[in-house]
C-alpha positions in Angstrom: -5.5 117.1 110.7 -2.3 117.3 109.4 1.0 115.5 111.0 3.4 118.0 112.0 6.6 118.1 110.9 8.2 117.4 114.1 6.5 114.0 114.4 8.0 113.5 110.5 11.6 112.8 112.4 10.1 111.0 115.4 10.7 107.4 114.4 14.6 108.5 113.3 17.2 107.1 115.5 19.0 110.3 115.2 16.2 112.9 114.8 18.1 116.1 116.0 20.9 115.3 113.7 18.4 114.5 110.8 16.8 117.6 111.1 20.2 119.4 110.7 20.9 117.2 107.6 17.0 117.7 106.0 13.8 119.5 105.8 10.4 118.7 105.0 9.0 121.7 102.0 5.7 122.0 100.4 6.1 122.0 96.9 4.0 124.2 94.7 3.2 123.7 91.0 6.4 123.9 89.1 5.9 125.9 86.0 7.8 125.8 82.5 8.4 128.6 80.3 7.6 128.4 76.3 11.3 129.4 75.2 14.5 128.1 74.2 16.4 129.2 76.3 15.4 126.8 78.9 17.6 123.4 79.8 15.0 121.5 78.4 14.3 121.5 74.4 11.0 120.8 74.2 7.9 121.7 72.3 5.6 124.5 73.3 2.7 121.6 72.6 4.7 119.0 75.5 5.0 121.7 77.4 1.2 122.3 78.1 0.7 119.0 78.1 3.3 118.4 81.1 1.2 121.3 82.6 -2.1 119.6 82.5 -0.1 116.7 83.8 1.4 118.6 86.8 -2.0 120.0 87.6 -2.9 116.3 88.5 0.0 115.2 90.0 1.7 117.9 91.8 3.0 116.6 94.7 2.6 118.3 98.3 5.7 118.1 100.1 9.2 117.2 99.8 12.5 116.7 101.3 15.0 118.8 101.0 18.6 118.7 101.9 19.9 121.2 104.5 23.4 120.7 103.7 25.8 119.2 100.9 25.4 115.1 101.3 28.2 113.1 99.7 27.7 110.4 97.6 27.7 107.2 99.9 26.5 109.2 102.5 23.5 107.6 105.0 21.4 111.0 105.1 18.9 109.1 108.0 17.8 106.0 109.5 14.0 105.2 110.2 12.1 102.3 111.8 8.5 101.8 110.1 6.0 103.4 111.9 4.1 99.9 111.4 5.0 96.9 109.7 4.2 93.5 108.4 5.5 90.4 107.0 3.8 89.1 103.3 1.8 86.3 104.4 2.7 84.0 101.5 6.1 84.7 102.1 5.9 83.4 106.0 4.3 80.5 104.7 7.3 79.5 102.8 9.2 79.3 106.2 10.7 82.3 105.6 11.2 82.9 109.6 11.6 86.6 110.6 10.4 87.9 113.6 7.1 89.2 114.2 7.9 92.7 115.3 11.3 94.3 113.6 11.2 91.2 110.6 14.8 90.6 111.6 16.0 86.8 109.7 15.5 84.4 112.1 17.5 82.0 110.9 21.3 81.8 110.8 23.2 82.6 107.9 23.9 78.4 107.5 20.1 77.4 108.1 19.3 79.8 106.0 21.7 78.9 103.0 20.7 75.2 103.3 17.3 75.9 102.9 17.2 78.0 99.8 20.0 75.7 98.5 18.4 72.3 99.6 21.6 71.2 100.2 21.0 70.3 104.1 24.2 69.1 104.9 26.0 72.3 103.8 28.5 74.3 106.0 28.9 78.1 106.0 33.1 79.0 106.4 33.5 81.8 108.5 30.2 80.8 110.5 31.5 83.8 113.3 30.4 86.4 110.7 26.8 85.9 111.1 25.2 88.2 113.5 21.7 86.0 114.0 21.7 85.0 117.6 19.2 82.4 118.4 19.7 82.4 121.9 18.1 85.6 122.6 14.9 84.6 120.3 11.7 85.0 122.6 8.0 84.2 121.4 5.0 85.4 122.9 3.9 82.5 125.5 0.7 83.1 124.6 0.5 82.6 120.6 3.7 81.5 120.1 5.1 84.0 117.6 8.7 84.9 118.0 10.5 87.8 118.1 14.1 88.1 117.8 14.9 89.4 121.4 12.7 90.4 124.5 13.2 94.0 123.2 11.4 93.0 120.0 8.7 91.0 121.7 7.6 93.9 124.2 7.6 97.0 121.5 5.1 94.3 120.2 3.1 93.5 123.0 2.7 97.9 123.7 2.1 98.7 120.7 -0.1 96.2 118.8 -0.3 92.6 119.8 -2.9 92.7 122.9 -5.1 93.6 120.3 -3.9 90.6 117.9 -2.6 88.0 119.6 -4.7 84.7 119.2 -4.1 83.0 122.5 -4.5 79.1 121.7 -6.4 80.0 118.7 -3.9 80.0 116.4 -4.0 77.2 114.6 -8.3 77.9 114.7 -9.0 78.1 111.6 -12.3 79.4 112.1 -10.8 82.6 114.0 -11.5 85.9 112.8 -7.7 86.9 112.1 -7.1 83.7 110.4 -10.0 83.5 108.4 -9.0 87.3 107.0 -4.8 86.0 106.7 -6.5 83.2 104.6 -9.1 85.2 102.7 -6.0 87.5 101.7 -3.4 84.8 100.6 -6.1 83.5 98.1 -6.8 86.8 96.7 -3.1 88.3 96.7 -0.8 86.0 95.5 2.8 85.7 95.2 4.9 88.2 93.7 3.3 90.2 97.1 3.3 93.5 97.3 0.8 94.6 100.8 -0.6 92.9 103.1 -3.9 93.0 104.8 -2.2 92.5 108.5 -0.3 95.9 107.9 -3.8 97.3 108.1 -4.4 95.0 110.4 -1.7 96.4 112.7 -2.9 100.0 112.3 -6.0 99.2 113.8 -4.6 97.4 116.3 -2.2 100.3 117.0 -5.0 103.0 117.4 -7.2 100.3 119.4 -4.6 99.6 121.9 -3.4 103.3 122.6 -3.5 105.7 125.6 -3.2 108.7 123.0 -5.4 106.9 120.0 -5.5 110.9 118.6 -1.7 110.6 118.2 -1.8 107.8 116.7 -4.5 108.7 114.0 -2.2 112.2 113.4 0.3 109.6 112.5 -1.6 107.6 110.1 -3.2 110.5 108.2 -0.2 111.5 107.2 0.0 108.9 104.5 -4.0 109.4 103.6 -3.7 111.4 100.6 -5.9 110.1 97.9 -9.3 110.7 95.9 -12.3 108.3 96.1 -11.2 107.8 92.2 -7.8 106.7 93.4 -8.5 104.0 95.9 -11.0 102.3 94.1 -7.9 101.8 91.4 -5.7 101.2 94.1 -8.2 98.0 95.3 -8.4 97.1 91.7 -4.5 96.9 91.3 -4.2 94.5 94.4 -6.9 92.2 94.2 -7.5 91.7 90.3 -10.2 92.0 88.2 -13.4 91.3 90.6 -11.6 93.3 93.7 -15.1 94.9 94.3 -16.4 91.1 95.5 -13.6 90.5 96.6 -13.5 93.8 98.4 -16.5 93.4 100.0 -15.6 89.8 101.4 -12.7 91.3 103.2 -14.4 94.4 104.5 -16.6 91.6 106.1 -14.1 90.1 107.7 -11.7 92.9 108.8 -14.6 94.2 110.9 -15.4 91.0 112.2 -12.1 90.7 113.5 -10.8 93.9 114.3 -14.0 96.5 114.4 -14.1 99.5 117.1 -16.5 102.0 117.3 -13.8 105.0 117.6 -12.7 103.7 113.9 -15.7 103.1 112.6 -14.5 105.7 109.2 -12.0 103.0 108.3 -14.5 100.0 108.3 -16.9 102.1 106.2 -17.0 100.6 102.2 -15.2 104.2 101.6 -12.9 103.9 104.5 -12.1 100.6 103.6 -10.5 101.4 100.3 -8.7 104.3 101.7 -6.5 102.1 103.6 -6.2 99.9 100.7 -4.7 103.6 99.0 -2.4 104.1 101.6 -0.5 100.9 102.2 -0.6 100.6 98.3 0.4 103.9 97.7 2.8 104.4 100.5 4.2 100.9 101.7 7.9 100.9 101.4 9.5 97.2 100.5 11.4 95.4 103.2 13.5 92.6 102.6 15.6 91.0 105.3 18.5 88.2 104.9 20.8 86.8 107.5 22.9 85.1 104.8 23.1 88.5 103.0 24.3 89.9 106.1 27.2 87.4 106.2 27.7 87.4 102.8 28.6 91.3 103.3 30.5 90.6 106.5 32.6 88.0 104.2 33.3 90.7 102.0 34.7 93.3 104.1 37.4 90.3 106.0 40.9 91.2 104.9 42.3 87.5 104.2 45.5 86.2 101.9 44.5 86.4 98.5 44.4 82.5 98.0 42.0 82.4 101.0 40.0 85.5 99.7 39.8 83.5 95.8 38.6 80.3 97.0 35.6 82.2 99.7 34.4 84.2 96.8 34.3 81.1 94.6 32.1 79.5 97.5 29.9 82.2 97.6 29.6 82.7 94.1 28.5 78.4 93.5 26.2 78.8 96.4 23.9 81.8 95.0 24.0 79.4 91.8 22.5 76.6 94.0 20.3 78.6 95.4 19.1 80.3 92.0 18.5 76.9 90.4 16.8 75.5 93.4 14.9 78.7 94.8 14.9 81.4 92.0 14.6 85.2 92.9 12.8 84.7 96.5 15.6 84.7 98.7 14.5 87.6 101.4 12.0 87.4 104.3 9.4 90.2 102.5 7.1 92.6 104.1 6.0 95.7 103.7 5.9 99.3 106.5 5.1 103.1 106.6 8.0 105.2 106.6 7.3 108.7 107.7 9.5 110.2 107.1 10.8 108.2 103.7 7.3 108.8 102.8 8.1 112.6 101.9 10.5 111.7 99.4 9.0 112.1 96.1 9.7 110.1 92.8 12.8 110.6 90.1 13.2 108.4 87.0 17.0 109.6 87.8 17.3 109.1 92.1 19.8 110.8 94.2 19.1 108.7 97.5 17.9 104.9 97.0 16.5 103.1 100.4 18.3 100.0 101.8 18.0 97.1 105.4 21.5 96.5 105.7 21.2 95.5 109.2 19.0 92.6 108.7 15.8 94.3 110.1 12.9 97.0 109.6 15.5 100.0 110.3 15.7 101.6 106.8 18.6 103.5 105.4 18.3 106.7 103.0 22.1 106.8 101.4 22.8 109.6 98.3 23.5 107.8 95.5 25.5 110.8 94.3 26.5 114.5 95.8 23.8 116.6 96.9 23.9 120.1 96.9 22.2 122.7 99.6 18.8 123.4 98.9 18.6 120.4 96.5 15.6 118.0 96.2 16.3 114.3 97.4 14.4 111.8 95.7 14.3 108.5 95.4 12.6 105.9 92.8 9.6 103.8 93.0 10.6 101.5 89.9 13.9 99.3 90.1 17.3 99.4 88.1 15.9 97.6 84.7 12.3 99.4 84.8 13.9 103.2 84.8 15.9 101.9 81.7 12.2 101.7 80.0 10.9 104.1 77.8 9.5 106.9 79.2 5.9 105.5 78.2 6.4 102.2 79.9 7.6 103.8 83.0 4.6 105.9 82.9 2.3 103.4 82.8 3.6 101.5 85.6 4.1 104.3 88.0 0.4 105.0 87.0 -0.7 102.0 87.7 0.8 101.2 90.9 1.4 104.8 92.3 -1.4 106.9 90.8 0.6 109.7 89.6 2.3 111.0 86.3 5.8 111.3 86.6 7.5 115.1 86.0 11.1 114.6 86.7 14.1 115.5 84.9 14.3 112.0 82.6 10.4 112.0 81.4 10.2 115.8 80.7 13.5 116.0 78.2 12.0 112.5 76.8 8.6 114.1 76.0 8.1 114.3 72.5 9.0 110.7 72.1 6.3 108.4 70.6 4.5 106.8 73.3 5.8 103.4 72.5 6.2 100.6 75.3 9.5 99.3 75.3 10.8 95.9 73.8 10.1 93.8 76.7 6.8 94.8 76.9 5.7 94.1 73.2 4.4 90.8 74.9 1.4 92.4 76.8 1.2 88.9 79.2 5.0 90.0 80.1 5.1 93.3 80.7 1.8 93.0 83.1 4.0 90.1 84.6 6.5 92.1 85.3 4.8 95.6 86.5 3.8 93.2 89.1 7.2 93.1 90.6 7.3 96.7 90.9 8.5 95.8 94.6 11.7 93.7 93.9 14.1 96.5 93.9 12.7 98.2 97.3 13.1 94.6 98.9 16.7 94.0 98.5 19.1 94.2 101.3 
């Protein structure tokens, strides 16, 4: 059963005004003609082939702007419809809460880490909004949560169902014998995790309405038999169908419920590995970012102004030699209504957490007309500058699908050549496996 559209603007904090700003479309098959006079100069043999690519791609919806967006303009805000800190990445002490993923650090704690200068002080420490006095955690397991607000969406929604009680360090429990099982599998850079399915379960389990709540989730389950089992492959590695099979084992000893007993099937099992690989949107969450921003937008004397942006400018350098590019707390959520947008090698809206949390802002990255399309990309800045073969093969890879937009059809009768970075076939794997780092950036 389909979602309806209505629930698409549900999790918006504005959803009247979205609607007014947006609409959800079903897209049919675009079709090209053979003829010059089109925008696009390409051969009549491309153009079949982009036909018998479209015939296996097409996508089924879309969103569609009601009304002219300016450049710079947010077009919505959305909280996930569930979510889930990377499991490696809490491990590292990256503290975030357990519900929204907010930093729970302050912007100095959180500098002084990353730096490894302990002793270091923040100016300006009244521009960092973290506020450690309103942190709760659950009194049972002890996770936190940045307010009471956060801890009790929590507690309705999902943690009855997951909340270990005094067995959390237990390392023989269920859940921590799956978070463990994972982490050895998937291994940093992260791109899922298995609590995100985790937390779907637990969100159908615990719910008056479960039917609502499985209305939700099918919206994002979209993909072949063919598909998932690719899908599993491109998380867990080379012997994902052991591998597989080990974690089937112990998702349904932790987490198994007769009303759900599709998902813990060997078929149903991949499935969900499809849609939180498919459709997980990259969060990335960073109180010192926050400041960093904050910093930026104080009007101060221009002596004052040179000698904060030289302070800011030697930190990141401390923290690059002594951390490297993992700077964010990282997770992962379902979007529903982010989900609709489709891909372009050439975006007009890009997704952003500038609030230090889950809450996910769609802004234009240029004017959008009426009637117009609004698309965002699944690759980051340096991957769309590939050539159009390499961004193939990593949106094939890790999205299933053969891009159509604008950029890859007028670049169609190039020579399917990878592009220079990639001549080194241990790099470019490397780095289609940080297809996320982009999506995570705040």
């Amino acid at each position: 059963m389909a979602t309806p559209v209505n629930d698409m603007f549900s999790f918006c904090t504005e959803p009247s005004k979205v609607c007014s700003y947006v609409e959800i479309r079903s897209i049919d098959k675009i079709k090209y003609e053979e003829s010059d006079g089109g925008s696009i100069n390409v051969s009549p043999a491309t153009l079949r082939m982009i036909s018998a690519c479209l015939d296996a791609c097409t996508p089924g919806k879309g969103l569609f702007a009601r009304k002219g967006i300016r450049k710079g303009e947010t077009i919505f805000v959305e909280r996930p419809v569930v979510c889930a800190q990377f499991l490696w990445n809490s491990l590292y002490k990256y503290r975030a809460c357990d519900h929204c993923m907010r930093s729970l650090e302050t912007a100095e704690e959180n500098a002084r880490r990353l730096s490894g200068l302990s002793g270091l002080s923040l100016p300006y420490p009244d521009q960092c909004q973290v506020r450690p006095e309103l942190h709760q955690c659950c009194p049972q397991c002890q996770v936190m949560y940045c307010s009471a607000e956060c801890r009790q969406a929590a507690l309705d929604q999902y943690h009855r169902v997951l909340c270990l009680g005094p067995s959390r360090d237990d390392l023989e429990h269920p859940i921590n014998k799956l978070q463990e099982a994972w982490r050895n599998m998937h291994y940093p850079p992260e791109t899922s995790s298995i609590m995100l399915m985790a937390r779907m379960v637990a969100s159908v389990k615990q719910a008056r309405d479960r039917s609502h709540w499985l209305n939700l989730f099918s919206h994002f389950c979209s993909r072949t038999a063919n598909e998932q089992e690719e899908m599993a492959h491109k998380l867990l590695g080379e012997k994902f169908q052991g591998q597989l099979a080990l974690l089937r084992s112990l998702f349904s000893s932790a987490l198994y419920d007769d009303h759900l007993s599709q998902w813990f099937s060997p078929d149903g099992f991949r499935s969900l590995f499809a849609l939180v690989g498919t459709n997980g949107q990259g969060i990335g969450t960073s109180s010192l970012s926050q400041w960093v921003h904050a910093c930026d937008a104080l009007e101060l004397p221009g002596q004052q102004r040179e000698q904060l942006d030289a302070f800011i400018d030697q930190l990141y350098k401390d923290i690059e030699k002594e951390t490297g590019d993992f700077l964010n707390c990282e997770g992962s959520g379902l979007f529903l209504l982010q989900s609709s947008c489709n891909h372009s090698c050439v975006p007009n809206a890009e997704a952003s957490f500038p609030e230090n949390n889950f809450l996910l802002h769609l802004t234009a990255l240029s004017d959008i007309s009426p009637g117009e399309e609004i698309c965002i990309s699944y690759l980051d800045c340096c991957q769309r500058d590939r050539s159009r073969h390499s961004r193939l093969k990593i949106l094939r890879e890790n999205y299933l699908f053969v891009c159509s937009c604008p950029k890859c059809i007028s670049q169609a009768d190039e020579l399917d050549v990878t592009s220079e970075e990639e001549d080194d076939e241990g790099e470019g794997e490397a780095e289609g496996d940080e297809l996320e780092d982009e999506m995570t950036d705040v």
